[in-house]
N, C-alpha and C positions, 0 to 999 in steps of 0.2 A: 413563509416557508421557502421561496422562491428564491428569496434575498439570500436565503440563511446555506441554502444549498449552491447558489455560485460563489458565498465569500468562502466558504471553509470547504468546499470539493469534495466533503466527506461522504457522501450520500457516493458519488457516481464513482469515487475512486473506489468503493469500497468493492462494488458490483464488477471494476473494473480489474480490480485482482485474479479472480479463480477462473476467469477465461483467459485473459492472455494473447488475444488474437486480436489482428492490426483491425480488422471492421470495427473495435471499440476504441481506436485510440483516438482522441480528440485534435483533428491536423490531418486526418487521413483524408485522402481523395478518391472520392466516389464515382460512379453512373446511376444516371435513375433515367429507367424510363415513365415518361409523365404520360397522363391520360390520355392524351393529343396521338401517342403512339409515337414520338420523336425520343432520343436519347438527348439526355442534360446531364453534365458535370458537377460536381458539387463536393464541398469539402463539410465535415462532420466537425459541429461548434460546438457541440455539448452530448453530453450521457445523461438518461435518465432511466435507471433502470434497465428495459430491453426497448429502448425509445432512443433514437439517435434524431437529431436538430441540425440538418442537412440547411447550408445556405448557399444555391443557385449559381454558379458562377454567371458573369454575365448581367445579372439580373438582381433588383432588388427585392429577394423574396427567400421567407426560409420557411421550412417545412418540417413539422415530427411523423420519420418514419422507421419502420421493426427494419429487422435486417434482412429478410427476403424482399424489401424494396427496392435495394442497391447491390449492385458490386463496386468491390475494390479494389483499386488499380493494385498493380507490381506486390501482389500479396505475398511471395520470394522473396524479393528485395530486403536483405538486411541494410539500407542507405540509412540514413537521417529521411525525416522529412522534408519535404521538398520547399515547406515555406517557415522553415527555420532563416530568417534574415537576422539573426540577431547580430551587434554591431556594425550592421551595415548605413550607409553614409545614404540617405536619403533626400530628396528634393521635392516639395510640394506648394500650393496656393493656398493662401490665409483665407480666411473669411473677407476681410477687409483690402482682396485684392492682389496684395505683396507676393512674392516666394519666399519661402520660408526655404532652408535646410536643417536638418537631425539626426539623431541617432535612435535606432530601432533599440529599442531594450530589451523589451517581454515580446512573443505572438499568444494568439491564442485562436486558433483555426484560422480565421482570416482577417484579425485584427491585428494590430500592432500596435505597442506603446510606445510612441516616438518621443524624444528630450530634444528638443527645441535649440538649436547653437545659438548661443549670446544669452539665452533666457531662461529664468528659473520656471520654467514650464514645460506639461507634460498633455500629449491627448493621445487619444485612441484613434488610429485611424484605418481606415479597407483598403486592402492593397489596392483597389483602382483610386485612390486617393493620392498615391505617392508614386513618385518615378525614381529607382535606385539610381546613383552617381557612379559611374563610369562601371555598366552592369559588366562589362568583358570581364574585369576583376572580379565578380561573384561566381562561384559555381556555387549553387544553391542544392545542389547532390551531396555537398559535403556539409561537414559539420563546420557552424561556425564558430570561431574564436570569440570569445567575449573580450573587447577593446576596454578595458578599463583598469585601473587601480587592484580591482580585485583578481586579477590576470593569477593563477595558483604560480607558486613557485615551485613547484613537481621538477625535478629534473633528472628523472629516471628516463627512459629511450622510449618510444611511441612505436615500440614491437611488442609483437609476444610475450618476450621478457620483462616487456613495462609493463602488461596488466596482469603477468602473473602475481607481478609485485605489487600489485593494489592490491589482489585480493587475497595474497599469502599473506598480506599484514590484517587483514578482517581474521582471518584465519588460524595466524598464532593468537589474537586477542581471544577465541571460542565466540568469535560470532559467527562463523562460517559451518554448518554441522556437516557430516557426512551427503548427505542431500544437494547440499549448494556445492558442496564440491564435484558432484556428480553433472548438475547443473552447468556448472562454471568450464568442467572440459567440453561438457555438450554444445554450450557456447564456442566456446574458444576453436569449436571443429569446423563449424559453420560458416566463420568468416577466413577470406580472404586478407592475404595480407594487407592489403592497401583499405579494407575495412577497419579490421585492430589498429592501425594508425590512426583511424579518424576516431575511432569509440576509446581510445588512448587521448588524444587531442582534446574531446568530449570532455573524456573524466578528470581531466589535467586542468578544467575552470574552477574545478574546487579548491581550496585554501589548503585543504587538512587531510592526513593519510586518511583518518576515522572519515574526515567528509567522503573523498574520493569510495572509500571502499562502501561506504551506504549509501552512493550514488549506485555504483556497480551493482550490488546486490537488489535494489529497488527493479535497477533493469531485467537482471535475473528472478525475479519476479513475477514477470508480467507486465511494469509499467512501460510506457510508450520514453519514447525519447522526449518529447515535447513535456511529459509530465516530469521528467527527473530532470529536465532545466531548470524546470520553474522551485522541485527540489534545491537544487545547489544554490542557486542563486539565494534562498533563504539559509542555508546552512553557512553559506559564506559572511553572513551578517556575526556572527557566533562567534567565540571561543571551542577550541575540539572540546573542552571539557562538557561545557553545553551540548553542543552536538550527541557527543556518548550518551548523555543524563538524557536525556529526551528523544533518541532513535533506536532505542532498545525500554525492553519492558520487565526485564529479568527483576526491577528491584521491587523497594516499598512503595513505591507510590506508581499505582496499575490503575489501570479501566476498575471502576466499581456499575455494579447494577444499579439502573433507576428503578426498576420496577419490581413487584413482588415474585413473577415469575421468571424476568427474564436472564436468569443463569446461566440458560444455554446460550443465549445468544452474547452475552457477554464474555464467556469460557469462547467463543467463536469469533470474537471482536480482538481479544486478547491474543490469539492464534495464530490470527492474521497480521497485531502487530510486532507479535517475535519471527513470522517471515517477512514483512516488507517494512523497513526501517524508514523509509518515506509516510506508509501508512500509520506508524506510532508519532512521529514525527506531529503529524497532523492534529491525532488526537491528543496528544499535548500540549499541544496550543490553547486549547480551550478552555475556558475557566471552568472550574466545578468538574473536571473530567475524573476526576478520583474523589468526590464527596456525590453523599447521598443528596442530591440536591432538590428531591422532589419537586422538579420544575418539569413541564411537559414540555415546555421549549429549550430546553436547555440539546443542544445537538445531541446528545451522547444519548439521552431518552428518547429523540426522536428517532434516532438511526436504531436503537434497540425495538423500539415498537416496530418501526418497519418493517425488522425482522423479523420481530415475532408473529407478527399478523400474516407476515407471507409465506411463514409455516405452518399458519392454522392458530395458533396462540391469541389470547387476547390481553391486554396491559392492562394490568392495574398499581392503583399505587401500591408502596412500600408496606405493608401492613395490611393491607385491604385483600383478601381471599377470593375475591370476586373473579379473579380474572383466569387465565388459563393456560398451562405449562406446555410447553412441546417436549417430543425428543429432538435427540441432536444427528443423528446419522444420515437425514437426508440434507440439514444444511451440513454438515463437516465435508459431505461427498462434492457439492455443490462451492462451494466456500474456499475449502481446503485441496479436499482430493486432490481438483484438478492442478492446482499448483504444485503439489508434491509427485505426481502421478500415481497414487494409491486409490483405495476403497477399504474403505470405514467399515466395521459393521459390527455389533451390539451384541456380546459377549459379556451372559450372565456370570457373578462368580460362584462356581460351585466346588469347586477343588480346592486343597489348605491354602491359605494367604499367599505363604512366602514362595510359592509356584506360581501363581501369581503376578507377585512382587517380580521373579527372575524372570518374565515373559516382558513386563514393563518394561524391565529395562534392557531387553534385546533392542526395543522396539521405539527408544529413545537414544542407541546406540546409531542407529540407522539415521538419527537427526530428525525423528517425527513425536510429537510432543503425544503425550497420552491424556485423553478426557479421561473423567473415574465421575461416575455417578454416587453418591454417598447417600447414605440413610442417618438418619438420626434416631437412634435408637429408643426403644418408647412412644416412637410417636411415625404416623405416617408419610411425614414429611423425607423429599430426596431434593437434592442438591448438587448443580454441579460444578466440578472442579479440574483445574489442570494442572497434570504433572509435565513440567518443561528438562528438569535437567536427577541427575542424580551425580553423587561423588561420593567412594569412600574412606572412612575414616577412623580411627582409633577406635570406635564407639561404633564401626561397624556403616552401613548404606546411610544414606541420605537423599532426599528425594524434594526438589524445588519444586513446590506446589503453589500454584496461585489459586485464592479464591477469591469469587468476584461479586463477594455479599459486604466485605472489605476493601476490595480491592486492593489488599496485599499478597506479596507474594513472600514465600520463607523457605527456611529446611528444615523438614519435618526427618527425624529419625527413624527406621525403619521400626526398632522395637517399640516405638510408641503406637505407629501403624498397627501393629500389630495387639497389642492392646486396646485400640478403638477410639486413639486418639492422634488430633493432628496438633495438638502444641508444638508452637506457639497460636496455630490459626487456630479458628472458631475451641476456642478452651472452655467455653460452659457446656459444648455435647459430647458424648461420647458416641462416635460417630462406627457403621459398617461400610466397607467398598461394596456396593451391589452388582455394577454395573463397570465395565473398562472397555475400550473401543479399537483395535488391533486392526492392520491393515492386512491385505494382499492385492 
């Protein structure tokens, strides 16, 4: 489980979404005061949960603790992190004696993955293990350049003007909705100019417009800087076409459920990956992430039970009734809210549809996706679903619904809605909207 959660990051990115605040980002620099009654430094290596894996500056020793155990330096500070060395030119002692020199590729709180000069070799090492080459040339306040082949070819201007045009190209594509554009000047007010040059410089190690702008928007977000390196640097492997097909979730192939009840939490997994294109990213990677895989190890069942157990729910398998449904409005608020800055709340339907219908789609106007609770008519079973997008057409609204019993997503016509069906999706029910989720 342990293994499974530091190779794919899914578990702590996932928590690491809907707060948004630098105490969770993995790089951050800490205080703690220890029993002894002395203050110690310390940088935060890992997330688990509301569990931060604090490792001692100084000292060979690392610690799990909640976040009233520490504070966090420069919590203002929109800088880089401070122990971003990436491509920087390093000097160290072998095992066997020698000095070595390298190049710094990856961090990860307070490790580094150095490349080895002369040799097809790579290790992990703590910064008290290496001494930087000629540190006067570092400022480690800024963001670094990545020294290699994969250097983006961007050659737009490292002002204002430059990242408006990162994200004005997310933007005419419709991946940007009302929200992130609200987002994005909120952003853009906050830095200084000599910051926008460096989060310009940042986003300019991407290859690709489409990389570049779901680097951007990951940051907008919530993720830390330290997590959307480790982003680009995978994106940059890719074709943009790749990129597109696997950082967005708009199409056929979505998150399905592993488990008999957990709908809601997968309609909330799903959510999460039409805001953070890092976080779909991720779950793409994983094999079985769109089939029923009834495997309890498979990541995607294990990050759904999680959630559902930590709503009160209980897993069971796909077919098996045994286990136990939640609702969705305390995780949507938890999850979601706080990255959209809304609140969720549980809105029976009880007025004609297509009032309804026209309330959805004020409220998918705004660029906040709509849950819809459904019933299956005849029977007492509900189910839940997400409406993301709407457009219309000859034939009148259109409403991109994902459900995540399939894990497809389509466009359902409005007058089929309204007859009690969502064709093309789930076509053997005739299904009721019970249930729809609106903010304020």
């Amino acid at each position: 489980m342990k293994n499974i959660l530091k190779k794919l990051t899914i578990y702590t990115q996932l928590l690491l979404l809907p707060t948004a605040i630098i105490a969770q980002n993995i790089g951050t620099k800490v205080s703690i005061v220890g029993v002894d009654g002395k203050t110690y430094t310390g940088v935060i290596e890992d997330v688990l949960g509301t569990k931060y894996k604090i490792k001692y500056d100084g000292y060979n020793f690392e610690s799990w603790l909640v976040k009233n155990q520490f504070s966090v330096f420069n919590t203002n500070s929109p800088s880089i992190q401070t122990n971003n060395l990436i491509g920087v030119k390093v000097t160290f002692p072998g095992t066997d004696g020698r000095t070595y020199t390298g190049i710094i590729k990856e961090f990860r709180g307070n490790k580094y993955r150095v490349k080895y000069d002369g040799y097809d070799f790579q290790d992990w090492l703590v910064r008290e293990q290496f001494t930087i080459v000629n540190p006067a040339t570092v400022n480690t306040s800024t963001i670094a350049v990545i020294k290699s082949n994969n250097i983006s070819k961007y050659t737009g201007t490292a002002d204002a003007a430059g990242l408006k045009n990162i994200f004005e190209f997310g933007q005419q594509k419709g991946w940007a909705s009302p929200v992130y554009v609200n987002k994005f000047n909120a952003f853009l007010n906050k830095l200084t100019n000599d910051d926008i040059k460096k989060v310009v410089v940042f986003l300019q190690q991407a290859t690709t417009s489409s990389a570049r702008f779901f680097a951007l928007k990951s940051l907008l977000t919530g993720d830390s800087y330290a997590v959307v390196q480790k982003f680009i640097g995978q994106l940059n492997q890719y074709p943009e076409s790749y990129q597109q097909e696997h950082c967005l979730v708009t199409n056929e192939r979505s998150i399905i459920q592993q488990w008999e009840f957990s709908c809601s939490v997968t309609t909330l997994q799903t959510y999460l990956a039409d805001l953070s294109p890092r976080y779909a990213w991720e779950v793409k990677q994983i094999p079985d992430f769109d089939a029923a895989a009834n495997n309890p190890n498979n990541p995607m069942a294990e990050q759904q039970k999680l959630l559902l157990e930590k709503y009160g729910g209980v897993a069971s398998a796909r077919g098996d009734y045994s286990g136990k449904p939640i609702g969705i409005t305390d995780a949507l608020n938890e999850l979601v809210g706080h990255i959209l800055g809304v609140s969720f709340y549980a809105q029976q339907v009880t007025e004609p549809l297509p009032g309804v219908l026209q309330k959805i789609r004020n409220t998918l106007d705004k660029g906040i996706d709509e849950p819809l609770l459904i019933g299956f008519v005849g029977t007492q079973a509900r189910h839940f679903i997400l409406t993301m997008r709407y457009r219309y057409t000859a034939s009148g609204y259109q409403y991109l619904i994902y459900d995540p019993w399939d894990g497809k997503c389509d466009y359902v016509n409005e007058s089929s809605i309204l007859q009690g069906s969502l064709s093309p999706l789930l076509t053997q029910w005739r299904i009721s909207i019970d249930y729809y989720y609106p903010v304020q």
